[in-house]
N, C-alpha and C positions, 0 to 999 in steps of 0.2 A: 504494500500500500504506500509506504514512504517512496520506493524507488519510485512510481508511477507518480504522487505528484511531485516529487524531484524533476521526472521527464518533463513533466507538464509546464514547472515552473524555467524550463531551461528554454523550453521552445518558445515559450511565450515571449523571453529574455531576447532570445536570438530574431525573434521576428521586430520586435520594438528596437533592436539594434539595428534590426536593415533597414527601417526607415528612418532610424538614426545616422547614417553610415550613408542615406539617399542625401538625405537633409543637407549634409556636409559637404557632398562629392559637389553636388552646385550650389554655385549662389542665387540668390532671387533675380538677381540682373541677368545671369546667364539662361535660367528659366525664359526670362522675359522675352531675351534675345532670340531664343529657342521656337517662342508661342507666335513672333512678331513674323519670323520664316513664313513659319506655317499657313498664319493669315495671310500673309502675300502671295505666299505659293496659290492659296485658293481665289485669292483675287484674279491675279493673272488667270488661271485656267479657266474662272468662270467669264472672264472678259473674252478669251480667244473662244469660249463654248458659244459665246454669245456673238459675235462677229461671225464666225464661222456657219452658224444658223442664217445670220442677216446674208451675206454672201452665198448660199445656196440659194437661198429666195430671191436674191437680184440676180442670180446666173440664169436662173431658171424661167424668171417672168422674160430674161434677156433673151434667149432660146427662142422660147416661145414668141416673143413679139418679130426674130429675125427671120420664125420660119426653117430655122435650123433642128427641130424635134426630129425628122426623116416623119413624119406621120403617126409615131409612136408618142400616146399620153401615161400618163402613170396611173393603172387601175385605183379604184379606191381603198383597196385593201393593200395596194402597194405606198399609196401616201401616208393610210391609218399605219404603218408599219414604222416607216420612217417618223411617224411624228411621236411615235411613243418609243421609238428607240432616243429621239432627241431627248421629251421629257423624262426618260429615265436618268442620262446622265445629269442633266438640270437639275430634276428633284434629288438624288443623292451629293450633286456641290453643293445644292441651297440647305440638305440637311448638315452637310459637311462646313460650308458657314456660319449656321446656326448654331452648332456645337463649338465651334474655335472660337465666335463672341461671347458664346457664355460661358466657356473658359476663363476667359480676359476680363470681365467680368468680375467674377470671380476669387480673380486669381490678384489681380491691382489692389486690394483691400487689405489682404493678409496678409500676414508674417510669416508663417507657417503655411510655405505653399506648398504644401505636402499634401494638404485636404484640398486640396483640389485635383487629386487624385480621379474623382469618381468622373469629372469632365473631360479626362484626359482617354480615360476608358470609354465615355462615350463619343469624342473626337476618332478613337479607333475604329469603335465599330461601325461609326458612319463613313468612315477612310476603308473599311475592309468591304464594305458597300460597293464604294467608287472602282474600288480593283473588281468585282464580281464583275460590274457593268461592263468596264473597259474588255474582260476576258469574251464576255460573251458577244458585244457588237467590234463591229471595225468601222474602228474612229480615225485610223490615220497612223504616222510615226509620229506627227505634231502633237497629238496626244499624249501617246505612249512617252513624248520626251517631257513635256508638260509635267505629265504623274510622277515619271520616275522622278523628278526633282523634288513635287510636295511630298513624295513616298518618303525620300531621304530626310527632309526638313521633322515629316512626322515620327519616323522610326526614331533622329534624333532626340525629338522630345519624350516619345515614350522610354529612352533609356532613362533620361531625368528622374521618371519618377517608377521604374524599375517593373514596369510592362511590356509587355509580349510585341516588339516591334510586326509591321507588316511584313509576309515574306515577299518574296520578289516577285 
């Protein structure tokens, strides 16, 4: 009975020390510097998701008004396709937004930016979102170079605070 909560009082010990031992490894400034990545990374990539939209619809209305289609329209099951392949990546940045401000949020207040922990988990899982998306449509290399940079900035911050970075 003693050895078991001896166990109990050691692990307890050693986990309160590795967020002792996070606590230390950065500073609040290097956090900051870390979170401020992040949010530019998704800036940018929602900016070029966004252009990038606007730019297919002036190609397209362009096309079409030169007479250059050959004859072929795009079914409506072939535009429903493409407009929820758009809104999927849009709605996982805009969640992926959502989550890095209330991060910041957050996070600007405290001392102890350690508890802001649970924002940082759900910054991932809206970042583990984005990668799902990108796997299953084809968005380009402009993308895929996009990601891989907020992928870096993010895996960076989750070492910070000693979570499961994104895989590649």
């Amino acid at each position: 009975m003693l050895t078991r909560k001896t166990l109990v009082a050691t692990v307890a010990c050693l986990a309160v020390s590795g967020l002792a031992v996070a606590q230390l490894a950065f500073t609040k400034a290097q956090v900051a510097d870390r979170i401020r990545k992040v949010e530019d990374g998704v800036d940018e990539f929602r900016d070029w998701a966004e252009k990038r939209a606007e730019q297919g619809k002036t190609q397209g209305q362009a096309a079409q008004g030169s007479g250059r289609t050959r004859g072929k329209t795009a079914t409506d099951s072939q535009k429903s396709a493409a407009r929820d392949k758009k809104d999927e990546l849009d709605d996982a940045l805009s969640d992926l937004n959502g989550s890095t401000n209330r991060l910041r949020r957050k996070f600007d207040p405290t001392d102890k930016w350690m508890e802001t922990r649970p924002q940082v988990e759900k910054v991932m899982d809206d970042a583990r979102k984005i990668n799902q998306v990108l796997v299953r449509g084809k968005y380009g290399s402009q993308a895929e170079r996009y990601w891989s940079v907020l992928r870096a900035s993010i895996n960076e911050l989750a070492r910070c605070y000693n979570v499961t970075p994104l895989g590649v």
